[in-house]
VEXMARTOR-435944 format. One record per residue: residue in three letters; y, z, x of N, C-alpha, C in turn. Coordinates in steps of 0.2 Angstrom, whole numbers, padded with zeros to 4 digits, always signed. Last residue first. Example, Ala and Ser with C-alpha at 12.3 -4.5 7.8 and 13.67 -1.06 7.14 Angstrom:
BEGIN
SER-0011+0035+0064-0005+0036+0068+0000+0039+0064;ALA-0028+0039+0066-0022+0039+0062-0016+0039+0066;
***
This chain:
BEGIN
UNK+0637-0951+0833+0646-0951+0835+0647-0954+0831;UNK+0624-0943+0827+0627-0950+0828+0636-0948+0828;UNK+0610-0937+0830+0616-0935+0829+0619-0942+0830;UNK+0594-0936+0823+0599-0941+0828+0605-0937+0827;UNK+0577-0929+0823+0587-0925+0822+0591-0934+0825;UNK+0563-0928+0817+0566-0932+0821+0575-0931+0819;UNK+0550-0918+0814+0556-0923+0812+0559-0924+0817;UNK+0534-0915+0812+0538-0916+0818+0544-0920+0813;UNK+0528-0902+0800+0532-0911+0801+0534-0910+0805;UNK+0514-0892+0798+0522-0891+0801+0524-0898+0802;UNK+0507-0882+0784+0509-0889+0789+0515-0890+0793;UNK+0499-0867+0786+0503-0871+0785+0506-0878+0789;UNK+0486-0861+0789+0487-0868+0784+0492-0868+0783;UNK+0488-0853+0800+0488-0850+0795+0488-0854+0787;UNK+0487-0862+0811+0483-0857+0810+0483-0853+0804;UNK+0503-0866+0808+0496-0871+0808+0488-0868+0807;UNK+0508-0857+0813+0509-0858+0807+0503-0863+0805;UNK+0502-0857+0829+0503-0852+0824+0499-0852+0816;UNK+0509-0870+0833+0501-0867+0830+0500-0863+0828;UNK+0521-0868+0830+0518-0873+0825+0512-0873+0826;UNK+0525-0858+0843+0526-0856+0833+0522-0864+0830;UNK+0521-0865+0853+0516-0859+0851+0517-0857+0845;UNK+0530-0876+0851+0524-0876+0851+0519-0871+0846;UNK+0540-0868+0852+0540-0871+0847+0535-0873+0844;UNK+0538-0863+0866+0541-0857+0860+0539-0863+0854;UNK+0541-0874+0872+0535-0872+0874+0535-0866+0865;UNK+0552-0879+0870+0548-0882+0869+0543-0880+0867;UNK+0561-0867+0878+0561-0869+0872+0553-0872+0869;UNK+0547-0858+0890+0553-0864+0888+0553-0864+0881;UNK+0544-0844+0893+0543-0850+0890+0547-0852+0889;UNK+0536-0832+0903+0543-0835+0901+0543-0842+0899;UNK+0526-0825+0910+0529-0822+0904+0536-0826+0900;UNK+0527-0825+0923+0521-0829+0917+0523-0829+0913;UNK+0537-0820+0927+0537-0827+0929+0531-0831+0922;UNK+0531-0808+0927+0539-0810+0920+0539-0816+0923;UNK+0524-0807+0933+0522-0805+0929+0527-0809+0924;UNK+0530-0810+0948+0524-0814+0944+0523-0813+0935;UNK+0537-0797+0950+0540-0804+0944+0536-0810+0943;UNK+0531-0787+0950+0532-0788+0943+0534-0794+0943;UNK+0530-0780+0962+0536-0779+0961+0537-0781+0953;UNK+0519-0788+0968+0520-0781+0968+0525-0777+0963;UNK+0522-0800+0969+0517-0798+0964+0518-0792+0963;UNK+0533-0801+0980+0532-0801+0972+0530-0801+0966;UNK+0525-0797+0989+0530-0792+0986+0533-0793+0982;UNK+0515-0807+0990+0512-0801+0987+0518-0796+0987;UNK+0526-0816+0995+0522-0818+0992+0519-0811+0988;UNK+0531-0815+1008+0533-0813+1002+0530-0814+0998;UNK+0525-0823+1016+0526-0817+1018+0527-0810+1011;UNK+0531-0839+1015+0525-0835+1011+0524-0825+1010;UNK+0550-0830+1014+0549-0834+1016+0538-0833+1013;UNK+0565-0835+1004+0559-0830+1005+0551-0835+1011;UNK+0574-0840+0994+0573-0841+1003+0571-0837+1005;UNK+0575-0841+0980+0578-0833+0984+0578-0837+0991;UNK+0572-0854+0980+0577-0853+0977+0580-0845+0980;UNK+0561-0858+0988+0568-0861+0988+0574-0859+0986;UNK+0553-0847+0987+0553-0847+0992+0559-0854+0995;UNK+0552-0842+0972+0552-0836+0979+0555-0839+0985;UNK+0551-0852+0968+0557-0848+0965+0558-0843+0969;UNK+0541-0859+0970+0547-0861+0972+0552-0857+0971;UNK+0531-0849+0967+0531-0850+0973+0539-0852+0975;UNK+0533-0852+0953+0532-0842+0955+0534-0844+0962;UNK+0539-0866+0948+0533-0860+0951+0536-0855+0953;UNK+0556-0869+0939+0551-0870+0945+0543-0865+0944;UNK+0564-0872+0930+0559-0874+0927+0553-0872+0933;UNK+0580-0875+0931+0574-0879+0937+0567-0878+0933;UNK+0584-0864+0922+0586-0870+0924+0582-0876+0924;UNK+0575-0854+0921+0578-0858+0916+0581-0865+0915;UNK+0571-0850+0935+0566-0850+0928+0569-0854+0920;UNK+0580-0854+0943+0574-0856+0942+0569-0854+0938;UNK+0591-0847+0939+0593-0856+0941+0585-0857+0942;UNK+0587-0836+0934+0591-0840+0929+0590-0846+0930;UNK+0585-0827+0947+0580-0830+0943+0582-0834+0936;UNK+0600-0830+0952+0594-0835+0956+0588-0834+0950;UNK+0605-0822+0943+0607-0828+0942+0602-0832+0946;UNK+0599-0809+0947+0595-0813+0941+0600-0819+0938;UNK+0602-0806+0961+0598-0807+0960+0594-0812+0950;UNK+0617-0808+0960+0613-0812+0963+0607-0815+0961;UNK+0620-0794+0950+0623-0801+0948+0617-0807+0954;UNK+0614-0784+0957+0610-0785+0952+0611-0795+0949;UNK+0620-0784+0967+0613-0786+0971+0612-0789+0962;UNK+0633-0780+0963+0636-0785+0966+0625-0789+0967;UNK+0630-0767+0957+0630-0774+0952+0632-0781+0956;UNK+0628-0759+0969+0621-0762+0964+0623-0767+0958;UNK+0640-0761+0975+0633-0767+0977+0626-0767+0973;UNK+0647-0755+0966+0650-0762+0966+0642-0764+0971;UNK+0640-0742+0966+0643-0746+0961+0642-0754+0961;UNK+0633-0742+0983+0638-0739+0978+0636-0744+0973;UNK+0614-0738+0988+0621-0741+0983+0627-0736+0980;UNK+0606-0727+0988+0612-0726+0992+0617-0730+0991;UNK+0597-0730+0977+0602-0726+0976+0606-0724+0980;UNK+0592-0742+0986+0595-0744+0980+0599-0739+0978;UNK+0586-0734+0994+0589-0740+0995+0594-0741+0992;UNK+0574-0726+0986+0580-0724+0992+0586-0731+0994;UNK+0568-0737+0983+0573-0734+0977+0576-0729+0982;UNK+0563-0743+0995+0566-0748+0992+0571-0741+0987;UNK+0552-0732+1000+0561-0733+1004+0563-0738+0999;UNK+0545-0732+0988+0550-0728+0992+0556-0727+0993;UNK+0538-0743+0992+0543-0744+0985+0546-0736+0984;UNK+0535-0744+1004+0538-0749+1000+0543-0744+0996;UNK+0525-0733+1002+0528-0731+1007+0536-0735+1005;UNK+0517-0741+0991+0520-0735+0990+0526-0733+0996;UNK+0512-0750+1002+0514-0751+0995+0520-0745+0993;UNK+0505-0743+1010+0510-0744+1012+0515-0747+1006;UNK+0495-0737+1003+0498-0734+1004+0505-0738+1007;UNK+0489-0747+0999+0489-0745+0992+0497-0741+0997;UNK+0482-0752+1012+0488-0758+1008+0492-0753+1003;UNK+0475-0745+1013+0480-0743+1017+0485-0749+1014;UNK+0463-0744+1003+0470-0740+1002+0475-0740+1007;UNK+0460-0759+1007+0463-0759+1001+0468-0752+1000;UNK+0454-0754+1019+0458-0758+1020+0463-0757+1012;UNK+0444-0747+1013+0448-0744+1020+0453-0748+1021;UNK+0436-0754+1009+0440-0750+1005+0446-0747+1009;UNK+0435-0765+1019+0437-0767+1011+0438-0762+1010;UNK+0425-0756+1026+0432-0759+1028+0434-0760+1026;UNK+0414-0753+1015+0417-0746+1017+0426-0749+1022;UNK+0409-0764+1015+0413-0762+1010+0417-0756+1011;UNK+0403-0767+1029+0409-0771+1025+0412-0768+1020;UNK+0394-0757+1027+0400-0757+1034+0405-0759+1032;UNK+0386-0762+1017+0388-0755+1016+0397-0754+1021;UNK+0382-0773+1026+0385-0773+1017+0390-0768+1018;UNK+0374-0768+1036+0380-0772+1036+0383-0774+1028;UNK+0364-0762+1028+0366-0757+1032+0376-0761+1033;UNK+0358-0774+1022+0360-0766+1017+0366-0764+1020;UNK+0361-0790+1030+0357-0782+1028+0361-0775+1024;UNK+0366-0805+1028+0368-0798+1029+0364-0793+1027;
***
């Protein structure tokens, strides 16, 4: 590819990236028009839905970004970058399991010289 053809391409790329920017925007828009033509009962009836589905797969199930989008809401790939859009990739990353939490405290403490013992709980009937 030559200077001249470079230049062409980047100048498409940009041309493309702000009409993405724009529609984006044009999105999240109509979405809070949307949402404030809610009554009461349908912004707590969308709110109840939507974060018991993020519950049953980020808590529950344990799933991907992708599973949670596209078994658990029934989204279909298309979706995919309105979820990035929107943040919940971000809070998908952002979410660790117990275990995961226990870890990250005993390196922690372990970086700071203290020794952390795995023990072992049985509860016995």
């Amino acid at each position: 590819m030559n200077k001249e053809e470079c230049e062409k391409a980047f100048d498409e790329l940009s041309r493309l990236a702000e009409e993405q920017e724009a529609a984006q925007q044009r999105y999240e828009t109509e979405n809070e028009a949307w949402w404030n033509g809610l009554s009461q009962r349908e912004r707590e009836d969308a709110f109840y839905a939507v974060v018991k589905r993020i519950v049953q797969g980020e808590l529950r199930e344990q799933g991907s970004y992708r599973y949670i989008l596209y078994d658990i809401f029934g989204f279909g790939p298309g979706y995919y970058g309105l979820g990035m859009d929107c943040g919940f990739m971000e809070l998908h990353n952002s979410i660790y399991t117990q275990q995961e939490m226990r870890e990250l405290h005993d390196r922690e403490l372990a970086a700071k010289g203290v020794k952390v013992e795995k023990t072992r709980v049985e509860i016995k009937e």
